[in-house]
C-alpha positions as CSV (number, residue, x, y, z in Angstrom):
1,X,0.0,0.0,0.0
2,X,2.5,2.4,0.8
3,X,4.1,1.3,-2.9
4,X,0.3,2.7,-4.2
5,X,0.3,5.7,-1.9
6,X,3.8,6.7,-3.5
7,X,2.8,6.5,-6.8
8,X,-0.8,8.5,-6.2
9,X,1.3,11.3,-4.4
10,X,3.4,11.9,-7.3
11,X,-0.2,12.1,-9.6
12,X,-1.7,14.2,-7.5
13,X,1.6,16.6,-7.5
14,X,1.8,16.5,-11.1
15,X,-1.8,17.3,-11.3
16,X,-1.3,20.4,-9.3
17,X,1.6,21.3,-11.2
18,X,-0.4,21.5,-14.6
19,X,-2.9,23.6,-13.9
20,X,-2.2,26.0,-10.9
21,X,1.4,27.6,-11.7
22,X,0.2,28.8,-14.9
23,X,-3.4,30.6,-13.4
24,X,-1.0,31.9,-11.0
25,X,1.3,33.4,-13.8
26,X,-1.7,34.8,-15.7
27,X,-3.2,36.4,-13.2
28,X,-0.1,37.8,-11.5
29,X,0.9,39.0,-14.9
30,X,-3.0,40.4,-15.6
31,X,-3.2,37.8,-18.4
32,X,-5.5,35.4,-20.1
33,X,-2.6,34.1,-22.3
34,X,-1.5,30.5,-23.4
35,X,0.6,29.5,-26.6
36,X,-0.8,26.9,-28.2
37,X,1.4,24.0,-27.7
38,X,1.2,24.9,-24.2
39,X,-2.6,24.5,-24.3
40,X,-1.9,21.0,-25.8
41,X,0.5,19.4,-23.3
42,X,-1.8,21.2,-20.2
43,X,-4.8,18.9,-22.0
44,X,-2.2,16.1,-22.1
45,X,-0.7,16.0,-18.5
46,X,-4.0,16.6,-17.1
47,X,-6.0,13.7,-19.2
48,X,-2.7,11.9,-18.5
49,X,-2.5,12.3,-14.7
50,X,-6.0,11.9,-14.0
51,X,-6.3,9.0,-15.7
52,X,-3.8,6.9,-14.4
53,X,-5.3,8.4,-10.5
54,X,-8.5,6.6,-11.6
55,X,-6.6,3.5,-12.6
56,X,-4.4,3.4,-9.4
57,X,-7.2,4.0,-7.5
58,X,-9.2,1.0,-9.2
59,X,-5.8,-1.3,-8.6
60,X,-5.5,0.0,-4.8
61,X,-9.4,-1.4,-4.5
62,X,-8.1,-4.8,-5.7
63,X,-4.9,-4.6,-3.1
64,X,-7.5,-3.7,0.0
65,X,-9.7,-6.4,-1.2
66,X,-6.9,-9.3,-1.1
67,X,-5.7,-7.9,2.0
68,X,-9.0,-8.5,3.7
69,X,-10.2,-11.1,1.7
70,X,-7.9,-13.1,1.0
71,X,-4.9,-12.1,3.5
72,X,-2.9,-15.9,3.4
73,X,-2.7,-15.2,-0.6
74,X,-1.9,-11.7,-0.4
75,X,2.2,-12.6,-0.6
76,X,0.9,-14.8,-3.6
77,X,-1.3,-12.5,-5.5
78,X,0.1,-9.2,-5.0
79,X,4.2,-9.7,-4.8
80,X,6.5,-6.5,-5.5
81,X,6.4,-7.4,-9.3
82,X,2.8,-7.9,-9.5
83,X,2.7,-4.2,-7.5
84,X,5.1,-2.9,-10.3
85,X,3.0,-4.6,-13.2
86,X,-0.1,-3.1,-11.7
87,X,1.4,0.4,-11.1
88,X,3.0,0.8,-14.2
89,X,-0.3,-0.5,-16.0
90,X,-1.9,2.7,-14.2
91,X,0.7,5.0,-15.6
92,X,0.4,3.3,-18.8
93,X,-3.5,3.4,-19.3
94,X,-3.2,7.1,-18.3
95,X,-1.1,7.9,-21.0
96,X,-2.3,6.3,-23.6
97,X,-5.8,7.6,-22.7
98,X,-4.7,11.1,-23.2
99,X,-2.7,10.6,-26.5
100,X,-5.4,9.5,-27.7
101,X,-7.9,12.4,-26.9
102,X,-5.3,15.1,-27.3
103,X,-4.5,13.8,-31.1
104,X,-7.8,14.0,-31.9
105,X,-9.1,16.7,-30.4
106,X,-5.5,19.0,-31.5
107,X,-6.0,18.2,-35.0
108,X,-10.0,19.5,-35.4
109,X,-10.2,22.9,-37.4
110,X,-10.7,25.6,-35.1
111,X,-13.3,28.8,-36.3
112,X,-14.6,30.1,-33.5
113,X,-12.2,32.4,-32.3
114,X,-9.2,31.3,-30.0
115,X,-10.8,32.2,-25.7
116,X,-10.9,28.9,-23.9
117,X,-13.7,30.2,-21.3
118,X,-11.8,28.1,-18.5
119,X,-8.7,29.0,-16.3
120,X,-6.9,25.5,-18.4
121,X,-7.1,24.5,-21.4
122,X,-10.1,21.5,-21.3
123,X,-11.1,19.2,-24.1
124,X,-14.8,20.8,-23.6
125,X,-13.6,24.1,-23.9
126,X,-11.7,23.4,-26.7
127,X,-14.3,21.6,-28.6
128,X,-16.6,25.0,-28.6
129,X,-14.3,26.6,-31.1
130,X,-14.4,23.4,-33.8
131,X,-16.0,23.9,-36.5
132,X,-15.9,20.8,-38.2
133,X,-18.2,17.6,-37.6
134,X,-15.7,15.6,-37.2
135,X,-15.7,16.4,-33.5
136,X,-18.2,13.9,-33.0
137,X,-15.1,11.4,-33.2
138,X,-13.8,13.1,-30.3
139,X,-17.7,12.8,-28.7
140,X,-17.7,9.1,-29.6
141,X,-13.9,8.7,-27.6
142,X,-15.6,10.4,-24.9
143,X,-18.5,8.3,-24.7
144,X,-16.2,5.4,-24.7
145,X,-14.0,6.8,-22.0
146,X,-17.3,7.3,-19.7
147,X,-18.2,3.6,-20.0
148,X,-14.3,2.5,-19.1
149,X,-14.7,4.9,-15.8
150,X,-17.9,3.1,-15.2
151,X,-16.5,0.0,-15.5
152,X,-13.8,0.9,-13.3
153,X,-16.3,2.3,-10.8
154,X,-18.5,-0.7,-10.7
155,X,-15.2,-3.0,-9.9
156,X,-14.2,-0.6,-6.7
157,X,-17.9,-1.0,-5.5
158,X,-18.1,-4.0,-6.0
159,X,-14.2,-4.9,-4.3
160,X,-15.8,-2.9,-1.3
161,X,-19.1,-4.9,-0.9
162,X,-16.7,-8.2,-0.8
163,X,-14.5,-6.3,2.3
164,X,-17.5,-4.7,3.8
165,X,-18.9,-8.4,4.2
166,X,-15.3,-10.0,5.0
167,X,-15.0,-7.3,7.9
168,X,-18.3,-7.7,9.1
169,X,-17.5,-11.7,9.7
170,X,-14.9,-10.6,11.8
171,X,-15.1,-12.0,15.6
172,X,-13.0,-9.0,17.2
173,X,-14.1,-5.7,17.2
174,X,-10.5,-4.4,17.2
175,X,-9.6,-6.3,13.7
176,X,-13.1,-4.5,12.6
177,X,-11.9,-1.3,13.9
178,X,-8.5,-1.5,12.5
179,X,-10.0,-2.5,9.0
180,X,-12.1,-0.1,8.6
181,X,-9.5,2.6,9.2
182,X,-7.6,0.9,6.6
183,X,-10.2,1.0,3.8
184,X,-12.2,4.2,4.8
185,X,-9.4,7.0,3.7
186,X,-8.9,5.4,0.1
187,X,-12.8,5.0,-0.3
188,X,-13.3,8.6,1.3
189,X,-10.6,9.8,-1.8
190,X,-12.3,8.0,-4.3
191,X,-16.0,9.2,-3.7
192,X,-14.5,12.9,-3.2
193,X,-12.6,12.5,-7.2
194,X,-15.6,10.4,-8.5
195,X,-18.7,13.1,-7.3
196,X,-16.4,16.1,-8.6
197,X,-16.1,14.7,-11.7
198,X,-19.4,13.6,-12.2
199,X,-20.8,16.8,-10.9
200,X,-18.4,19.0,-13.3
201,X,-19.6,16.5,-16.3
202,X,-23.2,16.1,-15.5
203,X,-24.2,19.6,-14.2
204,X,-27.4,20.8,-16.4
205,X,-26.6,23.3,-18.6
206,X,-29.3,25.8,-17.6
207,X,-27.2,26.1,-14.3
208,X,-23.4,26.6,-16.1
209,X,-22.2,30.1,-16.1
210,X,-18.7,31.8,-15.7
211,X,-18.6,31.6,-12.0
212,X,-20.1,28.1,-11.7
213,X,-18.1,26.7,-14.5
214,X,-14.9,28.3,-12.5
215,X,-15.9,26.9,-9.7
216,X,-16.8,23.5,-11.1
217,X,-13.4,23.1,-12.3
218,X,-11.5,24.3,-8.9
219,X,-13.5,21.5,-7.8
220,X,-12.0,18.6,-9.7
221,X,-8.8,19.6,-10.9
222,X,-7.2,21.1,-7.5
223,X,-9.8,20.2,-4.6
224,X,-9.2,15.9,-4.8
225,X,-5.1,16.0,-5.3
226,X,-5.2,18.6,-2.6
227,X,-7.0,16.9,-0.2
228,X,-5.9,13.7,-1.0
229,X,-2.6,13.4,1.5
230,X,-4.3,14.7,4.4
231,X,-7.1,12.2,4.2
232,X,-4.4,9.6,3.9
233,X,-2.2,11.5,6.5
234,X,-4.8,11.3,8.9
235,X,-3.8,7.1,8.7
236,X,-0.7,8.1,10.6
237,X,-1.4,8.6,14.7
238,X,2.0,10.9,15.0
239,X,0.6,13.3,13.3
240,X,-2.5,13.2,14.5
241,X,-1.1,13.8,17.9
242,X,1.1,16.7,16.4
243,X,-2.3,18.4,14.7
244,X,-4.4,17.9,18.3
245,X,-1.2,19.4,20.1
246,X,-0.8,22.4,17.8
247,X,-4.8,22.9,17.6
248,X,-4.5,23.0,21.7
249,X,-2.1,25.3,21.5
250,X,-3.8,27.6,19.3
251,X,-6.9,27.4,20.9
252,X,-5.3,28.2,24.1
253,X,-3.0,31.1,23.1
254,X,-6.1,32.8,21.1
255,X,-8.1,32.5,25.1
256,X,-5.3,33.9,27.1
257,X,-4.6,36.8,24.7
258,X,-6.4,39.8,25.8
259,X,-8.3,41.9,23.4
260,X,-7.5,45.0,22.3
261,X,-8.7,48.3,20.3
262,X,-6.5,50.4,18.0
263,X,-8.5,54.2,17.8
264,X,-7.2,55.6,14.6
């Protein structure tokens, strides 16, 4: 697990590191500005790094689920190469994924002026200014992509069911305990990068805007990656102790200092 948890910090950096620095730049510069291969590699590393999140997160499912399941075979099943196999299969999926949609969607004819209404550059976005039919193959890609992330989705429910059942056959309530701590952060991650997504796809259109599209995409390209290591962190009981001392602390200093009143 830690093996998985390495690899998912390293996504969730990279998909930090594609989107915010340049906002950042832009808007410390008073610009709206991107070149244009620089709006296809954001596409790419995004597509990219998302993608092989979802697949990691699919493969740490299976991991929790022989762990718990099938704990005697766990050596077995899930040795360092299998790990690596799996892993790299994660990376792998995620980058062919997004070669494929950013080939397709960089070579449609573009006519309808060159503002991506987004703070990225997004496939959707993108898409807006085509003015060729032939971005129905990119529509079709997407369709297929959907029914992938389903499938995907329907595998971690149905790895959890299997633990949720194998758990709840357990005789000690400390084992149950301990379990359930184990599994709860990586399904608490998932759900939080699932419901943004499907939220920022399946919002009705009578409700999109400016400010709710900007919002929308805060919400699934920097809230999950930046949440993700605390809800893991939160696994670890040293720093839990450190956060409850330093909360203490805080709490106490803000009682004991008096108040006071500047009079201009």
């Amino acid at each position: 697990m830690d093996f998985f948890l390495l690899n998912l910090a390293l996504l969730d950096l990279g998909c930090i590191s594609t989107t915010l620095p340049k906002a950042m730049a832009n808007a410390l510069w008073d610009t709206r500005a991107i070149s244009y291969p620089g709006c296809a590699a954001q596409v790419f590393f995004l597509l990219f790094l998302f993608s092989a999140e979802y697949s990691l997160f699919t493969v740490m499912s299976y991991d929790h689920f022989v762990a718990i399941y099938k704990p005697l075979h766990y050596g077995t099943l899930l040795g360092s190469r299998a790990c690596v196999t799996m892993a790299a299969a994660a990376w792998g999926t995620g980058f062919f994924c997004s070669m494929l949609h950013n080939v397709n969607t960089f070579s449609l004819p573009l006519c309808q002026g060159n503002v991506v209404n987004q703070f990225f550059c997004e496939i959707p976005q993108i898409l807006k200014l085509s003015c060729s039919q032939s971005y129905l193959r990119e529509v079709w890609l997407i369709v297929v992509s959907v029914l992938v992330i389903f499938g995907c989705f329907v595998f971690i429910v149905l790895s959890y069911v299997q633990i949720f059942r194998a758990v709840l056959r357990m005789p000690s309530e400390h084992g149950r305990h301990k379990t359930f701590s184990t599994c709860l952060p990586h399904l608490a991650v998932v759900s939080l990068f699932v419901s943004t997504g499907m939220f920022a796809t399946l919002k009705p259109s009578s409700v999109s805007s400016a400010s709710m599209d900007l919002v929308v995409a805060v919400l699934f390209s920097v809230v999950p990656p930046t949440v993700n290591p605390f809800i893991y962190s939160m696994r670890n009981q040293e720093l839990k102790d450190a956060l409850r001392k330093l909360m203490t602390r805080c709490v106490s200093e803000a009682m004991n200092c008096p108040s006071r009143t500047m009079f201009g």
